[in-house]
Every structure is written in C-alpha cells, then in structure tokens.
MARKE-989216 format. One record per residue (C-alpha): z, y, x. Coordinates in steps of 0.2 Angstrom, whole numbers, plus 5000, padded with zeros to 4 digits. Layout:
% MARKE-989216
ZYX/...
***
This chain:
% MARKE-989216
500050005000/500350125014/498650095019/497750145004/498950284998/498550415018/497650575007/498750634992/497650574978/497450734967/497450874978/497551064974/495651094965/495251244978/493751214990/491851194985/491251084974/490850944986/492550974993/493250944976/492150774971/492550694988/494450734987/494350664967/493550514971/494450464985/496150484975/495550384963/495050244975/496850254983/497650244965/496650114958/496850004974/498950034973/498649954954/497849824959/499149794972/500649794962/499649684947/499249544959/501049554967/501949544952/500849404946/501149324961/503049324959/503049264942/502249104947/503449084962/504749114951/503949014936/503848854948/505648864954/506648914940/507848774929/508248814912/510148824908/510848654900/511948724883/513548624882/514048554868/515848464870/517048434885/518348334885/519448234902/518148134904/516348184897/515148294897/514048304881/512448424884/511148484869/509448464874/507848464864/507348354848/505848234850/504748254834/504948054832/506748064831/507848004816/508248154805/510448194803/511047994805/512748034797/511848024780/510947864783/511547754766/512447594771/511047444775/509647554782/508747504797/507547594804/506047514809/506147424825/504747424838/504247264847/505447154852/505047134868/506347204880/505047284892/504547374878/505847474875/505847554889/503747554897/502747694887/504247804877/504947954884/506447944891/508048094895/508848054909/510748154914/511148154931/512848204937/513748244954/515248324958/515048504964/514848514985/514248344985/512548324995/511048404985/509848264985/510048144971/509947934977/508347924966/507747764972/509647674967/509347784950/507647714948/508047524951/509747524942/508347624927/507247474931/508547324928/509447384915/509147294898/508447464887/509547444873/509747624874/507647614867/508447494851/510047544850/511147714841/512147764856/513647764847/513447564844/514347454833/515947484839/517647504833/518847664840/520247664834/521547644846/521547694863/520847824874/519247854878/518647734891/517047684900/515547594888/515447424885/513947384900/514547504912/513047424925/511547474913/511347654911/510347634898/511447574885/512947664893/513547784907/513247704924/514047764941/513547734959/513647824975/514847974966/513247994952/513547974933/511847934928/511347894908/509447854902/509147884884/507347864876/507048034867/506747944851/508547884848/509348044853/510948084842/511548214832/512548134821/514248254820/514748214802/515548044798/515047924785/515247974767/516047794766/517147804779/518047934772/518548004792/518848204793/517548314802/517948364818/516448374828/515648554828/514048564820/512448504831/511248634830/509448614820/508148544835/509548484846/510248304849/511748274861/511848194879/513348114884/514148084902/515747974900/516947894913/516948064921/518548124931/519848264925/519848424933/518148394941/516848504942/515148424942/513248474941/512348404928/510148384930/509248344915/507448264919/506148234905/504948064910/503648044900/503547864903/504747764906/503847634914/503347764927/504647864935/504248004949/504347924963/505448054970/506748164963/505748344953/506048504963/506348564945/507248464932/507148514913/508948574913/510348584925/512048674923/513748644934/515448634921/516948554924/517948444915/519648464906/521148424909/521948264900/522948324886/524448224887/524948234869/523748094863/524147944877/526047994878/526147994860/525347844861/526647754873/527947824864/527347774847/527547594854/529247614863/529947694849/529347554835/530047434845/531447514851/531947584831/531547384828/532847314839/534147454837/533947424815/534147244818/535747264829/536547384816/536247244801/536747104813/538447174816/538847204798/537947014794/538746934807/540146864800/539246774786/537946694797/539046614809/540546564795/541646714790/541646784773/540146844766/540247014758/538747044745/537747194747/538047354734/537747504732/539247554726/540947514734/541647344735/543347374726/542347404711/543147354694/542447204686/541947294669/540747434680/539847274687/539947194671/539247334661/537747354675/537247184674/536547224656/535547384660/534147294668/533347484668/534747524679/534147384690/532147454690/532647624695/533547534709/532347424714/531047594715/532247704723/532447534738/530447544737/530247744741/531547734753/530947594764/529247674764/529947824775/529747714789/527747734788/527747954788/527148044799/528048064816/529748014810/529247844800/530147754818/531947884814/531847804795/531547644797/533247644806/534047754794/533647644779/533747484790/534947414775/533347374766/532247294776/533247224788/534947214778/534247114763/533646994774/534846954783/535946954767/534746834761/535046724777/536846734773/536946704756/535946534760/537246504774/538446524763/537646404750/537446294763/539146264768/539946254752/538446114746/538445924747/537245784746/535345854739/536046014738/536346034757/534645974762/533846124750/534646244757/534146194775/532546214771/532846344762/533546414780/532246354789/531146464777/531846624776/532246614797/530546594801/530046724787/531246834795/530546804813/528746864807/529447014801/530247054816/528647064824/527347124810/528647284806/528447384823/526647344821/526247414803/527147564810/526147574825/524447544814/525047664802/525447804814/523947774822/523047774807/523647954802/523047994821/521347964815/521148024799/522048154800/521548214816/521348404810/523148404802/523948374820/522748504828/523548634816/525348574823/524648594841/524248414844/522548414848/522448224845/520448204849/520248314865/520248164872/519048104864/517048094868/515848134856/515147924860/516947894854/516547984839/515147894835/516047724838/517647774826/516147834812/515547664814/517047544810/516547544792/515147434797/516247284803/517847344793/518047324777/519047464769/520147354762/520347264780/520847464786/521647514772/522347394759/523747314768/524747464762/524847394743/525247214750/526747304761/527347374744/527147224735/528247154749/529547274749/529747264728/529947074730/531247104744/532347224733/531847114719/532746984727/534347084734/534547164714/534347014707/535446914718/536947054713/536547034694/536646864698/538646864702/539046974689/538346834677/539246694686/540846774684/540546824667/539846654663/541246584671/542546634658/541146584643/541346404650/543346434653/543246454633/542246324628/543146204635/544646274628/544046254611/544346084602/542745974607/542146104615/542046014632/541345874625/540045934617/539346044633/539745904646/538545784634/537445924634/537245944654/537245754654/535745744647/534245634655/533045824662/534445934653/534046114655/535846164654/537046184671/536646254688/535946104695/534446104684/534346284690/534146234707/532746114705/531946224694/531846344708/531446214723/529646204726/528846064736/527846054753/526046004742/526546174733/527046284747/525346234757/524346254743/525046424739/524846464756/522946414758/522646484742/523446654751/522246634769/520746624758/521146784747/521446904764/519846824772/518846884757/518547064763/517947014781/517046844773/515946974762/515547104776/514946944786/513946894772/513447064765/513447164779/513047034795/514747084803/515346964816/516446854811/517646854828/517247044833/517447074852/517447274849/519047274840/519047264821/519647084824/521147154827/521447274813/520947104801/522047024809/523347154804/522847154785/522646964787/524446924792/525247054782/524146994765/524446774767/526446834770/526446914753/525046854744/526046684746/527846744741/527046814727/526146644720/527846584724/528746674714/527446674700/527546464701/529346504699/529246634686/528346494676/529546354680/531046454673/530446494658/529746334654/531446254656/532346434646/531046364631/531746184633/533546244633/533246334618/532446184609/533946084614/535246224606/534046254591/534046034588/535846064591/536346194579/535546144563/535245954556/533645934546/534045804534/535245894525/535245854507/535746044506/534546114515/533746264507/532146284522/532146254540/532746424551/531746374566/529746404564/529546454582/529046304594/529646194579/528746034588/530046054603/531346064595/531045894585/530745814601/532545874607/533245794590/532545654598/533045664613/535045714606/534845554595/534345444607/535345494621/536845414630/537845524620/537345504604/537445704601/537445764581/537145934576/538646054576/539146114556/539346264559/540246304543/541746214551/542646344561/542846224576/541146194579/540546344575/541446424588/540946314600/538946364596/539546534598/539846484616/538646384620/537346514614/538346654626/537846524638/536246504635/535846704635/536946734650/535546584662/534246704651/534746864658/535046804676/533046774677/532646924663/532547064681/531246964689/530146914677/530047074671/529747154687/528447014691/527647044673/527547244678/526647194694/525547094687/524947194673/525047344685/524047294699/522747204687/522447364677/522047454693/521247344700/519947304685/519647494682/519347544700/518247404705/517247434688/517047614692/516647574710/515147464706/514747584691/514347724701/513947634718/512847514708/513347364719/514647234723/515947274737/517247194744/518547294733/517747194717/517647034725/519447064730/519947114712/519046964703/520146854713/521746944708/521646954690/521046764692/522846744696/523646874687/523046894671/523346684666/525046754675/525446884664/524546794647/525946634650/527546724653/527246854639/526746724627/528346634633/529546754633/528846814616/529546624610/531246674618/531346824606/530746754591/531746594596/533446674595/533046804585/533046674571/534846604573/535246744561/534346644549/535346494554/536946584551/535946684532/535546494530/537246414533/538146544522/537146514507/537146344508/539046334508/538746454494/537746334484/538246304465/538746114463/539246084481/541046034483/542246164487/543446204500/545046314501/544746474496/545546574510/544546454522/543146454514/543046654513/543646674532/542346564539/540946654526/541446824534/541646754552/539646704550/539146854541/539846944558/539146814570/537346874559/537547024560/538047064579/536846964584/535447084574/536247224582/536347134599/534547194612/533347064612/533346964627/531746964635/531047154638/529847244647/530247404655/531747444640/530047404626/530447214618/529247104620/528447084601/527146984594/526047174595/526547204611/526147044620/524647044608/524047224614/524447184632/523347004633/522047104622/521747244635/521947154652/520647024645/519447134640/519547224656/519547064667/518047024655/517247174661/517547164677/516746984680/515247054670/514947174685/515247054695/514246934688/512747034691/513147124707/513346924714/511546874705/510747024713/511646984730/511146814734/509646814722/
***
C-alpha cells in the first residue's frame, strides 16, 4: 500500500489543464489500487480464518461425572422419543451387525483432560470404533435399563464406545450414529416419573460423556463422519465442535444419604427389636406373660368387659395401629417412627410368639404338638420380617428419592445432580421391564399386612375378656340343677361344636393346605412380571436390576397373600362350625313331635337342625330337648345360649374385618381396572391382577355373608321359641299348673323374649347388621362388577393372544 499511495491522490486543482488530468488520473489509480488491496486482504483472511476456526460446543448438563453436549439433529432422526406410545418400534435396518455401523453417519465425542497432550490417539479411537459391536446404530442410548438405585456409574460395555462411553490412554471417547441421537427429556406418560431434565431445544439432540472424574476439567471435540465405515485416517485440523468445561463436584447429599438410609433401617431395626425383646422377654423364656393393651394393666374387669362388646371400638383401633405403623415409610423420618411405634410391628409379634409360648407350656398331648408348630410358624414368619422391614423402608425411601426428586431440590437436596442425563434415560425406561404394580403395589400388600397383624393383637385381647366372661357363664351352668350334665353331654358329642377344643381344630390348618395356599400365593405375585414377559417381552431374570425390585414385591406379596387365604380358609371354617353349633342348640331347645306344638320356630337352615336331632337321639348320651317352660331347664338354655353367643363374638372382629377387606379391595379393584382398560383400551397387568383377586374374594365375601346372615336369622328366631313356648303353656285344654308357678315362669319367658329383641344382633358389619337386604345388595353389586370386570378382560385376553 505504501507503494501505490507516494502522490496525494486529489491534489489542490491549480495548474494547467494537463497538470490537472495527470494529477486526477494518477489519484485515481493510487485509490483504486489501495481498494483492491484491502478487498483481496480481507478475503484472504476470511478464508484463513474460515479453515481454522471450531464452532463452540453448547452444554447442555454437568454433573460429577458427565458431560452432555447439544449438537445438531440429523433429518432421519426419531422426532421427541418421550412420547413414543408403549410397544412401538421403530423400524430396524438390516440386521447385520456391520451394517450398523458402514454407510450411516456417525457423531463422535472426544474428551481429554485439560493440559493433556493435543493430539488425540486416533488410530486406538479408530480400532476400538472398528471392533465395537454398533449397537449404538440399533439401540436408544438410554437402553433397557433400570435406575433406580445407585449412583451413576459407568455403561454396561464400558470396551465398546459405541453402545457406551469408552476410555483409553486418559480419552473418553463415545460413537453415536446421527440417526439415534436423543432428546428425550420428558419421562414416560406411564411411568408417572417428575420432570427434571431442562427442555432440549427444537434441532438439538444430546451427547453424553459418562465415567468422567470430579473436579476435572476436560476438552471435549466433536467430529462429524460421514461414513462410518470410513474414518479420516487422521485426526481433522478442525472438528465440528469443541469446548473445554469442567466437571462438578460430587454432591454428597445423594450417596451419604444413601449409606445412611441403610445404616439407619438397619440400625432403627435392631434397636425396635431390642426395645420389644426386653419387655417380651419374660414370656418367651418362662415368666409371666403380660397381654398387650392400650390402656393400663390394673384396669377393672367391667371397662374390659364393656370394650369387648364395641367391636367399633376395636376397628377404630385396629386403624389407628394401621396409620401409625405406616409412619415408618415418610419421608426422611420413616427409620425415627418405625422405632417410636416399634409396639406394633415388632411388639405384636413378639406378643404373638409369647402368647403361643405360653399356650405351649400350659398344653398336653395334641395340643402341645400344635402349638410347636404353631411356633415354628410364627418364628420363621417373624425372621422374614426382620429382614423384609429395613428393606421396604430402604425401597420406599428410595422410592420418594425418585419420584419426588423435585420436592427434595426445593429442601436443598439436589438428589439428581448426580445423576447423567443416560441415567435419566435408564430410570424413564424401567416401566418397560417393571410392572407398576412390581414398583408400586407392594404398598397395599404392606397394609393388608399390617391390618392382619393388629387384627390379630385386638382380637387376641377381646379374646380374654370373653374367656373370663365366659368363664363365670359356665361357673353358672354347672351350678344350675342338670346344668352340668346337659353341657358335658353336649361337648361329648361325636364332632361337637361346643368347648375349646373344637375351637382349636377348627383353627389348625394342615401342611396339604398351607402349601397350597402358599403356591396359590407365588403364582398371584408372579402375575405382573409373568404378563410383562408375555406382553411386553421383558426378561424373565433381568440382569439390569428390575429383578430385584420384583423380588421386593414378590416376597412381600406370597407373605401376605398367604396369611390372607389363611385366614379366609379359617374365616370359613369357624363359621361353618358357629352354624353347626347353632343347629345343635336349635335341636336342643325345641322338640318337634310335640302334640302341642302350634308351628316350628326354626325355618332357618331347618335341614341342619333335624340332622342334629339326630345326632342328639342317637348319641351316647341319649340327649332330649330342654322344656323350657320348666324353670330348671330353661335356665339352663339361657346359659347355654350365653355360651353359644360369647364363641360368636370371640370370631365376630375378624370376620368382619376380613369381610371389609374383601369387599373393600374387590370394589377397588373392579372399578380401577375397568376404567383402566376403558380408557387405555387394553389389558394390563393391573386387570389381570384384579381378575385373580376377586376370583378369591368375592366367593369369599358371598359365603361368609350368606353365613353369617344364617347366624342372625338363626337366633333371631329364639324369640319365637320363647312367643311359641308361652302360648303353648297357654293353650286352652292343656293341664294346668300352680298358678303362681305358672305365671312366674310366663313372665320370666316373656323377659327372656323380650331382652333378647332388644339385645344387638350378633353378626355385623361396620355397626350395620348383616340383613337379608344387606347381604343381598352387597353379593348383587360385587358380582356385577366382577362380571364386568371379566368381560374386559375377556376381550382384552382374545385380542392379546388372538
């Protein structure tokens, strides 16, 4: 420029007109030659500059140990995978392995730590590209897999960088075909997970380093191949993107939360079980055994008399026990409650254990042998507990870790900045191999198992309220003249309903039974994880974790699922024997071939009770039906009928709670599952789960309410009896007795009638007695819904497997 700018290229316009042309024309030839100058010098930097320069890489999450980068969308690419719908696949290309990886175009990340050595070891990069097994060409980089648990650590095939982050030399290197780049931030409408991962911009899909260190600053080269099968044979001067970030620091709140989670279940489990033992100990190893209340032990014996009749008082119990044990799965301080109310799930245990003891010691002969067994049970039952309780409240702590990931950042508890956006993609993708059922519905079978527990323990307190009180019935009997006569040749009878020993076989359930029940149990919690196999080709064993979270619901669902056929088996038992025993008393309190008899009081179940005249005819002791209107006798039926209701009412809490379940879990069962496949127009594993409870439940719920139904009518007509009685004595042209007798034992029926009309029917449900409209209404409703149900079902299966 200095050479072409020596004369001033306008100068002053004095001088002659030759003077003036040469002096124009030569500034115009210096001016024109300093525009060309600076044109081609500034094109010739823009190409320097155009040939060196690396566009900026545009983060997109950090975490401990990743780096996720956004680079461009390939046209091919799948559109927003989060909204994919369950099932879809998209359409493989051939199957041959070489082809995923020769004629697609391929991203590859390369990342070294910052003051490393410039040059990249692209030969190593190419041959470890080279071997790998291109799955990242056929697979979704976040895989099948299950996160649910544990940090975020290194990909399954660490030594293929195309299905997973590899490192060699100090590089982090990952190859991902262009076509499967993700950019799926939003979970699963059906996994139901929070969002947590920013928004991925439109035209942008997400690269992902993993195995990274914290604290490390690395420089991270993006390279675009076109072919795959053709990498430059050395490393580009200019790679598509590069950018140097480092990465954070491990947040310690997630991995010591973690560890402390697990010390603290274990250590809350062993301190609770210390704290019970001491107050139990005494009865396990042979000192006095002290039942379990509520209330304080020097309690008078009409308070505990008066309690055993509010059976309402008992459900309000048994729910305030329920409520209370479930502290120990809230938030952060369910480890703290589960010690604080230790009473319940460890005390009534262990005062199950101890009452068996107990049993045990004061037993002979038959007796003795069931209750070792029933030892033996209850230990082993206790022992699987031991272990199954720190875990549910580890799972369930963990559980509000995921799901609620976005509560805990608002505390300051950042429990996913550990977390890599690959991990994301794995925890999204549990819903594939896990049911929700297998994530999620252990919680009503942990419910379920802590209402049968304080089922148990109330039940077991009514229980020696009702000895006591049934103690002082039988103390009168036998007091009354042939009072003991009549109830020994009563409990002497061959099968006789009547005494306790009938009551223990009627509870004592054999092995054949137990193993049933419990086979029956395993292939009820299968069925979720059996139908994702089927439905949803899930591996059977998973080696990517959901294996253990079915084994969670597994273990947890055969416990309970068991003790509950168990106790629906005995449910069944006991009320077939309370029908037999009121047969016996019905044959016993009214002779049929009276030639005074005005009509029979007993319609009810009126076949029974002839074949219990039988049997009192043709027994050893040769029992005829009390008169009642002699005043010996009829006291003595008084009695015995105190008796009979006082065995009723030591069953009455269970079966009604038991009756509630059922009828509760079938109703919501049958409607949810009915709506689900309404509106999701196919089976899941929620209605093939249902179907197979109300299988159960509703015979269940249909043959204890039809029975105790019977019980109802049955003794409601003993006010007939006594109607019946009266007139009869009344009876024109029937010989007469002393008038003062014969008017005092008039008036002492008429009473008997009429307190036993005022007297609560023995058999309820929830306070409302068990009518011929309510059991009607109740087996009307749950069949039609299980109707329904199956009908879905029905046709979701057809459509399924045809």
């Amino acid at each position: 420029s200095s050479m072409c700018a020596r004369g001033r290229p306008f100068p002053y316009a004095g001088g002659t007109a030759d003077l003036q042309l040469a002096a124009m024309a030569r500034g115009l030839a210096v001016w024109s030659c300093s525009v060309w100058w600076r044109l081609l010098h500034i094109m010739v930097l823009s190409s320097a500059s155009g040939a060196s320069e690396t566009e900026p890489l545009e983060v997109y999450r950090i975490t401990p140990n990743s780096i996720a980068v956004l680079v461009p969308r390939h046209p091919s690419a799948p559109q927003d995978g989060a909204d994919e719908e369950e099932g879809e696949e998209e359409e493989e290309e051939p199957s041959d392995e070489a082809a995923g990886v020769e004629g697609r175009p391929w991203w590859w990340l390369v990342a070294q730590e910052d003051g490393a050595d410039d040059s990249l070891p692209w030969e190593s990069l190419k041959e470890s590209f080279k071997h790998g097994s291109g799955r990242g060409a056929k697979e979704d980089t976040g895989g099948g897999h299950l996160y649910l648990f544990g940090s975020d650590h290194s990909d399954a095939s660490a030594h293929d960088p195309t299905a997973g982050t590899f490192h060699q030399d100090g590089v982090a290197f990952r190859a991902l075909v262009k076509t499967r780049c993700d950019d799926r931030y939003l979970p699963p409408k059906a996994s139901f997970m929070p969002k947590v991962l920013p928004e991925v911009p439109k035209g942008k899909c997400v690269l992902e380093l993993t195995s990274l260190k914290p604290l490390t600053k690395y420089r991270l080269k993006l390279f675009s191949l076109e072919d795959g099968s053709h990498p430059p044979a050395s490393e580009p001067h200019t790679p598509a993107g590069e950018v140097t970030e480092s990465t954070n620091s491990t947040f310690m709140g997630m991995p010591v939360f973690r560890r402390a989670l697990v010390v603290m279940c274990i250590g809350c489990m062993i301190l609770a079980l210390f704290l019970q033992y001491r107050e139990h100990k005494d009865a396990l190893f042979g000192g006095p055994y002290t039942q379990m209340s509520d209330e304080p032990l020097a309690v008078e014996e009409h308070k505990e008399e008066a309690a055993a009749q509010k059976t309402s008082d008992k459900l309000l119990a048994i729910g305030k026990h329920v409520l209370l044990a479930l502290t120990m799965f809230l938030p952060l301080i369910g480890p703290v409650c589960f010690v604080i109310f230790s009473r319940i799930t460890i005390g009534m245990r262990l005062s199950h254990i101890a009452s068996i003891r107990v049993f045990q010691r004061q037993s002979q002969g038959a007796n003795a042998s069931a209750g070792k067994r029933q030892l033996a049970r209850a230990v082993w039952a206790f022992c699987v507990n031991l272990i199954m309780l720190p875990m549910n409240m580890y799972f369930v702590q963990m559980m509000c870790l995921t799901y609620g990931a976005n509560w805990y950042s608002a505390i300051g508890m950042g429990t996913a900045a550990n977390m890599s956006f690959t991990g994301f993609q794995r925890q999204y993708r549990c819903w594939q191999e896990a049911s929700g059922l297998e994530i999620a519905g252990w919680a009503p079978a942990i419910v379920l198992s802590i209402v049968l527990l304080a089922t148990r323990h109330e039940n077991r307190s009514l229980a020696t309220s009702l000895r006591r009180q049934r103690a002082r019935t039988e103390a009168m009997l036998n007091r009354t003249p042939g009072g003991s006569k009549v109830y020994h040749a009563v409990c002497e009878l061959e099968n006789s309903p009547f005494g306790d020993a009938s009551a223990s076989l009627a509870h004592e359930l054999g092995v054949k039974q137990r193993l049933f029940w419990l086979v029956l149990a395993s292939f009820f919690g299968l069925l979720p994880h059996l139908w994702m196999v089927k439905r949803h080709d899930a591996a059977i064993l998973s080696r990517n974790g959901v294996a253990w979270v079915t084994g969670v619901y597994l273990v947890n669902t055969i416990g309970v699922t068991t003790r509950f056929l168990e106790e629906c088996h005995r449910i069944y038992l006991t009320y077939k024997r309370h029908l037999k025993q009121l047969a016996l008393f019905q044959a016993l309190s009214w002779q049929e071939t009276k030639e005074t008899t005005l009509c029979d009081p007993f319609i009810t179940r009126n076949w029974d009770i002839a074949r219990a005249r039988v049997a009192l005819k043709d027994g050893e002791f040769k029992l005829q039906p009390l008169k009642l209107e002699n005043p010996a006798e009829s006291k003595v039926w008084w009695h015995l009928r105190e008796i009979m209701l006082n065995e009723l009412q030591a069953d009455h809490l269970r079966s009604d709670v038991m009756v509630l379940l059922s009828v509760t879990f079938s109703v919501l069962a049958g409607v949810f599952s009915s709506l689900l496949m309404y509106v999701m127009n196919q089976v899941t594993s929620a209605t093939i789960v249902s179907g197979a409870m109300m299988s159960i439940t509703v015979p269940f719920t249909y043959a204890v309410m039809k029975r105790r139904r019977d019980v109802n009518l049955m003794v409601g007509e003993h006010t007939n009896l006594l109607h019946g009685v009266v007139a009869e004595v009344n009876m024109p042209l029937r010989p007469q007795r002393p008038l003062d007798t014969h008017l005092q034992q008039e008036r002492f029926l008429l009473q008997m009638a009429t307190l036993i009309e005022r007297q609560c029917a023995p058999e309820t449900m929830a306070s409302f007695t068990i009518t011929p409209q309510l059991f009607s209404g109740i087996s009307l409703a749950m069949l039609l819904l299980y109707g329904t149900m199956l009908c879905f079902l029905g046709r979701g299966l057809i459509e399924v497997f045809y």
